[in-house]
N, C-alpha and C positions, 0 to 999 in steps of 0.2 A: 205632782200635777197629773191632771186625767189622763193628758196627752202620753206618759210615757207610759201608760197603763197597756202594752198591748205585746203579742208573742212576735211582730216585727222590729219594736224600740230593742226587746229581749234580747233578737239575732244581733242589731243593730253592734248594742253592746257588747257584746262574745266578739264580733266579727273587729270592734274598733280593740281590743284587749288583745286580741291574737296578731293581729295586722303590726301594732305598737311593738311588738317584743322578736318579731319576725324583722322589720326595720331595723330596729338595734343591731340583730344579729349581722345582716346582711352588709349594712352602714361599715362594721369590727371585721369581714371579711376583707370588704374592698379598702378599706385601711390597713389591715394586715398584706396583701398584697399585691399592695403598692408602694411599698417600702420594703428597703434591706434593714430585718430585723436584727439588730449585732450583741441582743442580749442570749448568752446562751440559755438552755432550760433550767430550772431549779430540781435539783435531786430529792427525793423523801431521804430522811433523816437516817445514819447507819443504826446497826445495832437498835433496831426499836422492836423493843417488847410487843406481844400480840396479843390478840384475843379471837380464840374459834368457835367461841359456844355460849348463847346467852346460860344465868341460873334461870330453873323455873322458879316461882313465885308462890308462897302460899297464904292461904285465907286471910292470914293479919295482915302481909306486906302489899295486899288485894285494896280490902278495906280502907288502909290506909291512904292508898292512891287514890283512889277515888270521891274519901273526904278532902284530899286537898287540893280538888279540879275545881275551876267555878263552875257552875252550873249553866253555861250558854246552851241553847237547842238550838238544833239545825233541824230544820224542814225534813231531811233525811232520817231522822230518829223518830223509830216506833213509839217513842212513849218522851213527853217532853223532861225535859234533865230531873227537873225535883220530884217530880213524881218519880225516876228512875232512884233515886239518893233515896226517899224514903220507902221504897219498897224493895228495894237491893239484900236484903236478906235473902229474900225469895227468889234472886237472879245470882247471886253469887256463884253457885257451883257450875253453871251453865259459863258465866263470862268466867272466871278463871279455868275452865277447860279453853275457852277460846283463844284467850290470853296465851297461855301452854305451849298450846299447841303451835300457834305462830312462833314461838319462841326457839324453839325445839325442831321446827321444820326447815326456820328458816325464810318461811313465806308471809309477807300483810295478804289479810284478806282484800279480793277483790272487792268486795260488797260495800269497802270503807277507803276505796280512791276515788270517788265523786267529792266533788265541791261544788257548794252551793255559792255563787260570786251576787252580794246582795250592792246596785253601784250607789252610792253616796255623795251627794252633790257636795265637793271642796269648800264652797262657800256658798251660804244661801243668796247672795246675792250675784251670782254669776247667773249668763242665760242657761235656761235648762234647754234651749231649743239646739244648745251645742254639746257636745261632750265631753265634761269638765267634772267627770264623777270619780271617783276611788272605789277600784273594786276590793266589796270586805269581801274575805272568803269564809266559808263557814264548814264545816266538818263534821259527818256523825263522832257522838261520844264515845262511842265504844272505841272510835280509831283514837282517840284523845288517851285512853285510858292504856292500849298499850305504847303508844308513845312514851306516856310517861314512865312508864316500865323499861324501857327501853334507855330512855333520857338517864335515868337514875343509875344504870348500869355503864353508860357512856362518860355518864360525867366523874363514878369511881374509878374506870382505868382510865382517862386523860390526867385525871388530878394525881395519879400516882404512878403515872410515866411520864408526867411533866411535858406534857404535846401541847398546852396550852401557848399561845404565844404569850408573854411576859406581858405587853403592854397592848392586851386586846382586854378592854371592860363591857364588853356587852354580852347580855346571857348568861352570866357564869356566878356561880357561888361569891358572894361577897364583894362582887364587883357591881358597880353599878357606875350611873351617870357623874357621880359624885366625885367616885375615885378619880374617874377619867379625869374631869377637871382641876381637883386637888390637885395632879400631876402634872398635869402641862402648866395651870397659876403658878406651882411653887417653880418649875424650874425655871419658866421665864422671870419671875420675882429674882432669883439666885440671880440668871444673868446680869438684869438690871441691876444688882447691888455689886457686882461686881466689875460695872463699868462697860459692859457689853450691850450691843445692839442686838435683840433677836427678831428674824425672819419666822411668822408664822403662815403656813399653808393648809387651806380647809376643803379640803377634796369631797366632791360632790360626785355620785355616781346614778347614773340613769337605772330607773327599775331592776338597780343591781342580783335581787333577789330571783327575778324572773328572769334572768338570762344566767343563772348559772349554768353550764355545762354538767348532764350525768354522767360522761365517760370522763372525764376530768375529775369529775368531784368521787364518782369509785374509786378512780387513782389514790387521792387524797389519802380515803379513808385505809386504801389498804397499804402503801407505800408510805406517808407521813404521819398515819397513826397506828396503826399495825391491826388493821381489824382482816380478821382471812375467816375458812371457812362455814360453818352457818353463819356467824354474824354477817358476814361481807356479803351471802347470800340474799340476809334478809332486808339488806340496807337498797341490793340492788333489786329487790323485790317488792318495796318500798317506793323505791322513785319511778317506776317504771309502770308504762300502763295506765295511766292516770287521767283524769278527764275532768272537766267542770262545764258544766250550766248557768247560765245569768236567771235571774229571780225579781221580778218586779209583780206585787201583788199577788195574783193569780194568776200570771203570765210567764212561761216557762221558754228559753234559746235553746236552740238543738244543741246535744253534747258536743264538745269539743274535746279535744285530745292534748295533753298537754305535751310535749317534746324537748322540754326543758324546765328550769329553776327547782328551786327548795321550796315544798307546800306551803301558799301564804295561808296563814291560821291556823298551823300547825306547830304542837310543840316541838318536835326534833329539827323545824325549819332553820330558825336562827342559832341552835350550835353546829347544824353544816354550812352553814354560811360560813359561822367562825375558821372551820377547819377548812373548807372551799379556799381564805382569804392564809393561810399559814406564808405559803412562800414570800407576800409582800412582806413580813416582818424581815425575811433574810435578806432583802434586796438591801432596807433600810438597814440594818447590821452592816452588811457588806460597805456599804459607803458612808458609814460613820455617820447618821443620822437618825436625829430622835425624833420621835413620832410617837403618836399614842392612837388607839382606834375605839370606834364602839359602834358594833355590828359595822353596817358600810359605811360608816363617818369615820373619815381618818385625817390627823390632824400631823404636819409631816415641820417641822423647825429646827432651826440650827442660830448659831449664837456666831454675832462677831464680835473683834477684838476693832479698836481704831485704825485703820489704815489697813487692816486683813480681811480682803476680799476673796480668798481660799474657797472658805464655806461656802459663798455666792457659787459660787465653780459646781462645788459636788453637789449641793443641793438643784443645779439645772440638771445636770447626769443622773444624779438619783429620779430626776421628774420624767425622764427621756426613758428610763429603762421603766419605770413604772405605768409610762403609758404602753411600752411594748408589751411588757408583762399581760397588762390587764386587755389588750387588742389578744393574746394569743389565750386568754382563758375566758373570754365572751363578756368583758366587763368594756362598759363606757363611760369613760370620764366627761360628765357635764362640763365643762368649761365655762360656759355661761355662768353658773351657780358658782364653779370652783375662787374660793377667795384669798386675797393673800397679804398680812397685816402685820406693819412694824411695829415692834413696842421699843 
């Protein structure tokens, strides 16, 4: 519509995106701190292998990445995507020095932590004169491209120091929405043929991704998956510094500073989520509870026997610590949304 056509609606939106994730934050303090927390911290993992140094990259394994990006453009990019794919011959030697060089330094280029947040109305049939829109974010390419470079390298040592949590399907090699459900149908299937009642619980989390904590999630990556010096450099050179813009036509919101989450639109976004989310799997472990997850959907159940009310017991305990957990790592449990169903 005309009306949000203008660099006020612009602010309007930046200002209601910022406001929303600052709320959260502040809502998880005073909840944190108005309670005796009796869950102690979660440790990183003994004995975990590291990594200090990305490989650099050459011309085929360049190429390669680049063919298998889709071609989105962001308003940020010199030259729109396809036209970049089919003239990239001629850019090659220039982006894999860039590429390189971030690799080897240790540092993202600043030039490629802006986001363009383009907002999208939820349903056309909501009022636009409110704010009911989904910020997409949008990203220059070239930050895409060492992402993926980077992704590529992240996902061979998780997959081969086994940092992976067992029963997380989102983002990951051969996992998908698929599996996740195969996995929870079959075991509840199992229960029920086995004469068992099961308890299922579907955890719903507020703009989980935009509140995750950077000094927390550094922690992650270098105590629970063993990333230390340039990589760990480059992850916190990565999240840091960061800014985005709202975009409505021709109408442009003053930068904003980002002070939290995993870059929405970004590919290395949702496997720090993954790794951000590691210690809820031990909480589950620790109290003998199955659960399965995908990205921030987490699916948490247990099985009873006739007349064995047990499970009832740990599965409230397990819900108790996983709210402390997630109040002490910047996450909010929707509880409205959160649902919970017998089969």
């Amino acid at each position: 519509p005309p009306d949000l056509h203008s660099t006020q609606k612009c602010n309007e939106f930046a200002a209601f995106y910022t406001d929303k994730i600052e709320g959260i934050r502040r809502a998880i303090n005073i909840s944190t701190s108005n309670k005796n927390v009796g869950l102690p911290p979660c440790s990183g993992k003994s004995n975990v292998a590291e990594i200090a140094c990305f490989n650099v990259i050459d011309s085929k394994t360049l190429v390669e990445t680049v063919t298998q990006l889709k071609p989105s453009t962001c308003c940020l990019d010199s030259l729109p995507t396809n036209l970049f794919k089919n003239v990239f011959d001629c850019l090659a030697i220039g982006i894999l020095q860039i590429v390189n060089n971030s690799l080897k330094s240790g540092n993202f280029p600043k030039a490629l932590k802006t986001a363009v947040i383009k907002p999208l109305l939820k349903k056309r049939s909501l009022d636009t004169s409110i704010i009911n829109n989904r910020p997409i974010s949008n990203l220059p390419f070239i930050s895409k491209i060492i992402e993926k470079v980077v992704l590529q390298q992240l996902n061979h040592f998780l997959a081969s120091t086994g940092c992976y949590d067992t029963f997380q399907s989102g983002f990951r090699p051969l996992h998908t929405t698929e599996t996740a459900l195969i996995k929870v149908v079959n075991d509840i299937r199992l229960n029920t043929d086995s004469g068992k009642t099961s308890i299922l619980m579907l955890l719903d989390l507020s703009a989980a991704f935009d509140t995750v904590d950077h000094t927390i999630l550094l922690d992650r990556l270098e105590n629970w998956v063993g990333l230390s010096g340039t990589v760990l450099d480059w992850f916190r050179s990565y999240l840091q510094n960061r800014n985005y813009f709202v975009s409505i036509g021709d109408f442009v919101s003053e930068s904003t500073n980002v002070m939290c989450g995993v870059p929405q639109g970004s590919i290395l976004g949702p496997s720090l989520f993954n790794i951000y989310m590691l210690p809820l799997g031990q909480i589950m472990h620790n109290n003998n509870i199955d659960h399965h997850c995908y990205a921030d959907d987490t699916q948490i159940y247990v099985s009873l026997s006739p007349n064995d009310y047990r499970p009832i017991d740990l599965l409230c305990q397990c819900i108790e610590q996983v709210k402390d957990w997630m109040c002490r790592n910047f996450l909010q449990l929707n509880e409205d949304k959160t649902e919970i169903i017998v089969f």
